[in-house]
C-alpha positions in Angstrom: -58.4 -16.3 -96.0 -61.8 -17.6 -95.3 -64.3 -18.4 -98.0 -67.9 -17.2 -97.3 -70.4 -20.1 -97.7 -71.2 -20.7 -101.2 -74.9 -22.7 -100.1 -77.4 -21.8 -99.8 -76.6 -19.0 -102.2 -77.9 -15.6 -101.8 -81.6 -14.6 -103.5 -80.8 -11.2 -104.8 -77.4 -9.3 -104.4 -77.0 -5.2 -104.9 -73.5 -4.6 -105.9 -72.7 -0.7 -105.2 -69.5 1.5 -106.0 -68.1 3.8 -103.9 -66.2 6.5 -105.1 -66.1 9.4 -102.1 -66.2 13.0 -104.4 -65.9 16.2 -102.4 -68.6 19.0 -104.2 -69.8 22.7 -103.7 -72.1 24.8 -105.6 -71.0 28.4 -105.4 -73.1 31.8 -105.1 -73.0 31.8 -108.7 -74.3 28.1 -109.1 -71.3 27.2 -110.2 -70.5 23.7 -109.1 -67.3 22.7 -108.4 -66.3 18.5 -108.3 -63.5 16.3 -107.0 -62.6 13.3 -106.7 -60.7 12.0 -103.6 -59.5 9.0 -104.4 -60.3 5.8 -104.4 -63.2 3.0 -105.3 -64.7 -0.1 -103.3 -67.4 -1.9 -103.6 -70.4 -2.1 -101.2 -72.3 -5.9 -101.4 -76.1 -6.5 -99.6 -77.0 -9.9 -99.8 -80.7 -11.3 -98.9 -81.3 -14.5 -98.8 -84.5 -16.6 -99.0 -86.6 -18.2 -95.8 -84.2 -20.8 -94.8 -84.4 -23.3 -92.4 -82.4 -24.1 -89.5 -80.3 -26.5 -90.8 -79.8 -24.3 -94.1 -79.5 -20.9 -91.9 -76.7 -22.4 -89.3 -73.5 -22.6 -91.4 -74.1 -18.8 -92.8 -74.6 -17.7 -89.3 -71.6 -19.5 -87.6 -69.4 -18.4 -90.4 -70.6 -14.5 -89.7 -70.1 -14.8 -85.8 -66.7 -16.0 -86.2 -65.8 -13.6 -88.7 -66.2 -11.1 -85.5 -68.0 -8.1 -86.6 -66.0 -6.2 -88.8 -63.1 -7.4 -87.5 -61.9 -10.4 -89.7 -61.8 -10.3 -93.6 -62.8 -13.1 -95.8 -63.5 -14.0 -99.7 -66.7 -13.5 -101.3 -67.5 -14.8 -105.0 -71.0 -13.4 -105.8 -72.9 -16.5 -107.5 -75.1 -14.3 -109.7 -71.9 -12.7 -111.7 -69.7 -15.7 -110.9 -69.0 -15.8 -115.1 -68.1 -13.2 -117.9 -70.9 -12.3 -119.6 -68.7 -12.2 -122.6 -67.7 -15.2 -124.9 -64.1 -15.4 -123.1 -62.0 -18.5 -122.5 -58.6 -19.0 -122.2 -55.8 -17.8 -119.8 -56.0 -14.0 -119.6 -52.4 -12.2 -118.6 -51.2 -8.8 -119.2 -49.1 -8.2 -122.3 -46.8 -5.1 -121.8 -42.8 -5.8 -120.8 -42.9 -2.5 -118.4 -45.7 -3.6 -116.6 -48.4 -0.9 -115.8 -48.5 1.9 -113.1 -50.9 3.2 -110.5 -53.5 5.1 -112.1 -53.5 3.2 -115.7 -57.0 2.7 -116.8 -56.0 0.7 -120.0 -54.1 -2.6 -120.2 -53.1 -4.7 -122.9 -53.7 -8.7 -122.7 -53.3 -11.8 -124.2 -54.1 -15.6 -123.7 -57.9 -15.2 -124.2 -60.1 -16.2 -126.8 -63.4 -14.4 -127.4 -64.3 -11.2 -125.8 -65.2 -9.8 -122.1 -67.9 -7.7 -122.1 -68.4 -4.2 -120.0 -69.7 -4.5 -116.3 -67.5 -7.7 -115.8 -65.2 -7.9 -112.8 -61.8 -8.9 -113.1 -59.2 -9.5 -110.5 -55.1 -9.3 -111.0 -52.9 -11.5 -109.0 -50.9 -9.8 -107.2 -54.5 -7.4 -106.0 -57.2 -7.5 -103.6 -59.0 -4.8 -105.8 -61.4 -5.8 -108.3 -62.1 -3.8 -111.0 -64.9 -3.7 -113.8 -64.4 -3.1 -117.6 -66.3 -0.3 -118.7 -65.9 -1.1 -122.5 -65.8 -4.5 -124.0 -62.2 -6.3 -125.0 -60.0 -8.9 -125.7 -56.6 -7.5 -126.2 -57.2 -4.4 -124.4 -59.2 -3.9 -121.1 -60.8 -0.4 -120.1 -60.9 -0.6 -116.2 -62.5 1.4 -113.2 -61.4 2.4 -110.9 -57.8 2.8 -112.3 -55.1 0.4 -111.2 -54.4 1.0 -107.2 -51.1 -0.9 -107.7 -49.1 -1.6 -110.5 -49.5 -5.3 -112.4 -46.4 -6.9 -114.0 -46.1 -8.5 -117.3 -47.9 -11.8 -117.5 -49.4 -11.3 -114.3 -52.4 -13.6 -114.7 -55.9 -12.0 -114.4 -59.3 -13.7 -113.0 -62.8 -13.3 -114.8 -64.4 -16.1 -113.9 -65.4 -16.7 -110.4 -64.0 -13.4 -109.5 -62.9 -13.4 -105.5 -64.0 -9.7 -103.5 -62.1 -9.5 -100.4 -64.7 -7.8 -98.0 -65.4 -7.6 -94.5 -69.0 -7.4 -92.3 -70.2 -3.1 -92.6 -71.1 -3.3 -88.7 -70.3 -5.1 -85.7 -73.8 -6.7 -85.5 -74.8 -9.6 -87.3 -78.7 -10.8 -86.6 -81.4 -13.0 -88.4 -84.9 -13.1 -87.6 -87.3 -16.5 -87.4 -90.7 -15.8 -88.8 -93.5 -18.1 -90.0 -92.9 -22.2 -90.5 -89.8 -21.8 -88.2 -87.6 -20.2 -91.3 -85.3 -17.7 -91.2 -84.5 -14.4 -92.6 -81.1 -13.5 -93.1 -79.6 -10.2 -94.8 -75.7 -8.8 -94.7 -73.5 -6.1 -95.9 -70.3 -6.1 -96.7 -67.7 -4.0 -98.1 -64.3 -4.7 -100.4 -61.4 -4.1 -98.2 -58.4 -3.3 -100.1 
């Protein structure tokens, strides 16, 4: 799978979770919630004035990704790292394994702790998930596991990889003062 363009890197990123949930208020104001499945993330990236030499490569690498058409790998720059004190090979730690739906898994192999709003990606997954309590041995996840993860599948919290594709078909820059160009994109995890 393609790897987007790591340079220039982007000058502000807004990370965004989706998670579609169906509600109603009734004649009583009641309100009635749920949830229908399913998480993804949404990614807008801006970049700074670039010039034409800096701008080229980021372009070429959208055209031929053909609209929404082709998916690639995206490792945002800014949360590239745990912002936790963790080092060491993470895997999970349970014999059974863990099902669709688990929100807790047990680890081992790390030193130090992850801390919540990290990502972390499991092997055998496209998803990436985020901790919503800080761990070590144990790791509180959203959205729960779409698939299940085997014993000492390894997991990735550094340099974490979103597989994503382009939100539209059109992809367009403009050229404004000093000859430099502005570039913006969207993208969304595919899973």
């Amino acid at each position: 799978m393609a790897l987007f363009p790591t340079s220039p890197t982007a000058s502000s990123i807004k990370i965004t979770s989706i998670s579609p949930t169906l509600t109603s208020v009734t004649h009583s104001l009641k309100r009635q919630a749920r949830q229908r499945g399913g998480q993804r993330w949404a990614l807008e990236l801006d970049y700074p004035p670039m010039t034409r030499a800096e701008f080229a490569p980021l372009f070429a690498f959208s055209v031929a990704q053909k609209g929404q058409y082709q998916t690639f790998t995206y490792q945002p720059p800014i949360y590239s790292d745990t912002s936790g004190t963790a080092t060491g090979t993470l895997l999970v730690n349970n014999a059974s394994g863990y099902s669709v739906g688990d929100s807790t898994v047990a680890t081992d192999g790390l030193t130090g702790t992850l801390k919540a709003g990290d990502f972390i990606k499991f092997a055998g997954h496209d998803k990436v998930y985020m901790l919503t309590a800080d761990g070590s041995t144990t790791l509180t996840i959203e959205p729960p596991l779409n698939d299940t993860v085997a014993d000492d599948e390894a997991i990735t919290y550094n340099d974490v990889p979103f597989t994503v594709a382009f939100v539209n078909d059109s992809q367009s820059f403009g050229r404004g003062a000093a000859d430099l160009h502005d570039f913006s994109i969207s993208l969304v995890e595919i899973v």
